[in-house]
N, C-alpha and C positions, 0 to 999 in steps of 0.2 A: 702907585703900584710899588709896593716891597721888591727890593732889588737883593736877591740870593748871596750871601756872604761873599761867597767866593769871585764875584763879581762887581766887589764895592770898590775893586783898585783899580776899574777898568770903566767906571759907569760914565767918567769923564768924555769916555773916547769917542768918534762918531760910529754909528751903528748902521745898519742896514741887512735887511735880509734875502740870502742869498736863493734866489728860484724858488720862495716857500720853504725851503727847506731848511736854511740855517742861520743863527746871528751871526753874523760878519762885526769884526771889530776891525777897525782903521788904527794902523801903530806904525809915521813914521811912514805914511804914505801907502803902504801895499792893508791889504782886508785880511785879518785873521780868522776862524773861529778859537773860541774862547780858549779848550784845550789845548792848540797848537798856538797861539800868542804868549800864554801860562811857560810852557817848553822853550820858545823862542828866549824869551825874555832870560830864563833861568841859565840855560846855558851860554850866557851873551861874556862871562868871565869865569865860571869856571872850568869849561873848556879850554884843554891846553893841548894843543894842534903838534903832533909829531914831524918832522920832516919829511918822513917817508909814507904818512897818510894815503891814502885816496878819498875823494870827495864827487860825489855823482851830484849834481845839481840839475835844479830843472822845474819847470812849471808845472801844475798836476795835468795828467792823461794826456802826455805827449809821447808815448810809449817805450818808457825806458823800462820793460820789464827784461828786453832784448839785452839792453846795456850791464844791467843788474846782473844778470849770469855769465856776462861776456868779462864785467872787470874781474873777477874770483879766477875765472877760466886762465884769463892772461895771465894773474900774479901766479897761477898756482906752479907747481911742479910740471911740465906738459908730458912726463913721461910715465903717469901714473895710468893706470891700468883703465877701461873701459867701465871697469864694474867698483871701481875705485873711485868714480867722478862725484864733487859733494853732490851735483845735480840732481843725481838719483834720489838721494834721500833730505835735498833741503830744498824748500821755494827760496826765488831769489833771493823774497825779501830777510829769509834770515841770515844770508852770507853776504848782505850789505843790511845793517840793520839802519831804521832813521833816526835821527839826532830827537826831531820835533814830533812823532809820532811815537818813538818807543822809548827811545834811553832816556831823555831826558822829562816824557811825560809818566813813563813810571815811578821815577824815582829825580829829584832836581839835585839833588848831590850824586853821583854814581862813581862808582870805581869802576876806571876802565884799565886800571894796570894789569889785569888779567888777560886782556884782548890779543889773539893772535897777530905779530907784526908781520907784514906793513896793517895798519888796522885801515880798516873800508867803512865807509860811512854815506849816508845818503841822504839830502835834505830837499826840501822846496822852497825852504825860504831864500828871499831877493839878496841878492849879491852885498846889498847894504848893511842885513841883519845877522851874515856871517860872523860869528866869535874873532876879534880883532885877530885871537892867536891863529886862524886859520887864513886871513890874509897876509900877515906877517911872515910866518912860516914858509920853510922850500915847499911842504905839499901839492900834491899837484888837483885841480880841482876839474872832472870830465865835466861839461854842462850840454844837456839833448835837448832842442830845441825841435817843432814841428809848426805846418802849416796853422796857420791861426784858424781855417776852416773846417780844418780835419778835426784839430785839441777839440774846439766850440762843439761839432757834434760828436764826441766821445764822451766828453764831461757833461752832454748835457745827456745821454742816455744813459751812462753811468748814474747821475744823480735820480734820474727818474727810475731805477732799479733802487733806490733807498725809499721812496715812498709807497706807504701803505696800497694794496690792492684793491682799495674803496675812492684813492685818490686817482686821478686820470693824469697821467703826462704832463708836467708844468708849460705851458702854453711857450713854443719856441722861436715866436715874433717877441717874446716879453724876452725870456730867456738871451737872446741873440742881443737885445737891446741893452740889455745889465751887463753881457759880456764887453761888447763895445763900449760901453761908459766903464768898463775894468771893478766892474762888481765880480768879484768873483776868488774863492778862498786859494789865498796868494797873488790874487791881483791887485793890480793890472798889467793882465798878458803882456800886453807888448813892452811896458814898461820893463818889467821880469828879465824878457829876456833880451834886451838894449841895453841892461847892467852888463850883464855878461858878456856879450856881445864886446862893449866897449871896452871891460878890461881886458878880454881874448887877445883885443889886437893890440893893445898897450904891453900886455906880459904873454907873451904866446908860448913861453914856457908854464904858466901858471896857470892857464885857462885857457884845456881845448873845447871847443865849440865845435858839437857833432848837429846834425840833423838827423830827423827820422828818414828822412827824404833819400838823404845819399847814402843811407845806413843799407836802404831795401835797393835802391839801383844799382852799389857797386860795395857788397855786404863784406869780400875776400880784402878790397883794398882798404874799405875803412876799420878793419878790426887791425891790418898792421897800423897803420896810422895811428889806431889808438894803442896799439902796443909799445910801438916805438913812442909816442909820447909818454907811457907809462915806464920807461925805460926799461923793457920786458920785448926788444927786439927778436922776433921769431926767427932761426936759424936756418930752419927748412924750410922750404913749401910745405911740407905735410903735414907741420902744424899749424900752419894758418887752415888746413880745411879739417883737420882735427876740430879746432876751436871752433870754425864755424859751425860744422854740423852740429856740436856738441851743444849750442847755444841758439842751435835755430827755432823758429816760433814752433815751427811743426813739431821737433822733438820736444820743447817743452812743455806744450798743450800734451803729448802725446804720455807724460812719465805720471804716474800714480800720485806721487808727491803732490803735485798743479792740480790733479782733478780733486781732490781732497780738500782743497781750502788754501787759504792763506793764514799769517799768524796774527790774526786777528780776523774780526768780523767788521762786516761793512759799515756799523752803524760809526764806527771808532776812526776810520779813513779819514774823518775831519773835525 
């Protein structure tokens, strides 16, 4: 079988395919698809890590879309006007944009000296495949973490929303099995998020470690917590429920921007 150009620097690697749905490449222990290993790789030296950065990290469909509006909310100004919020007129994802899905797979050399400081960034790749300049660096790196039963069936309905309307649901005894053996694009889960995890509590300046869990049971104390880690301590009370509300599910299911789409299409997610 002829093996597509663009995949002769990779034919090496092991393979496997994810739910039916995607080539998975093995790089270095964690399963790529092809696009986002392409990005990984590119950006692995010429990214050059600012000190004042932010970095969202995180394993796919562990719901950091919450986090995504929360980190902008924190750095921003908090005394800008209601109608003045970027919320209104940006999805998350373009006021944290990703490393492995948009900067670096549109473009493998990019000029970021343009980017508003402190610049925000958001990736899924494993704590390993981080651009050395962004371990090295003061940066501070958020990583959201979620139930391994919960991610399992988000990602796995998620994926089954990418196949065709002729195909039926990818069978979820198979599906569950592949996730458990860490088939899965940026796995394996647990491994994922036990990198992070172990540098959290080695450099707990350098790596906070949120859950989705204690994001939803106690949503006022963990957005200070992540602010004072962002060293963006909030002054009043009224802005931590400022921010909350501003950043809650309901209001951003609820803004024109979110029902509209995201900046990209689903087929590109991986």
């Amino acid at each position: 079988m002829s093996v597509p150009s663009e995949n002769a620097p990779f034919v090496h690697l092991p393979r496997a395919k994810w739910w039916g749905a995607f080539d998975l490449y093995q790089w270095e222990g964690f399963w790529y698809t092809l696009p986002r290993l392409q990005a990984t790789i590119a950006m692995q030296n010429p990214f050059k890590s600012l000190d004042d950065d932010v970095i969202l990290a995180s394993s796919i469909k562990t719901g950091t879309t919450w986090i995504k509006a929360l980190i902008p909310s924190i750095m921003a100004d908090r005394i800008l006007a209601d109608e003045q919020d970027p919320l209104l007129t940006n999805h998350p994802n373009v006021l944290i944009p990703s490393l492995e899905f948009k900067i670096y797979r549109e473009n493998t050399t990019p000029s970021l000296l343009e980017m508003q400081i402190p610049r925000l960034f958001r990736t899924h790749v494993p704590y390993r495949a981080l651009p050395v300049s962004i371990k090295n660096s003061k940066c501070r790196i958020v990583y959201m973490s979620r139930s391994p039963k919960d991610t399992f069936v988000s990602m796995w309905h998620f994926v089954n929303t990418l196949r065709s309307d002729e195909e039926r649901p990818f069978p979820i005894v198979e599906a569950f099995e592949s996730f458990c053996d860490g088939v899965s694009a940026f796995g394996p889960f647990f491994d994922h998020v036990l990198e992070y995890w172990k540098v959290s509590l080695e450099k707990p300046n350098k790596i906070l470690f949120l859950t989705y869990e204690e994001m939803k049971h106690d949503p006022k104390g963990q957005v200070k917590r992540l602010a004072e880690f962002l060293g963006r301590p909030f002054e009043k009370e009224g802005e931590v429920d400022k921010v909350v509300w501003r950043c809650s599910l309901e209001r951003l299911k609820s803004l024109d921007v979110n029902k509209e789409g995201m900046e990209s299409t689903p087929p590109r997610l991986f």
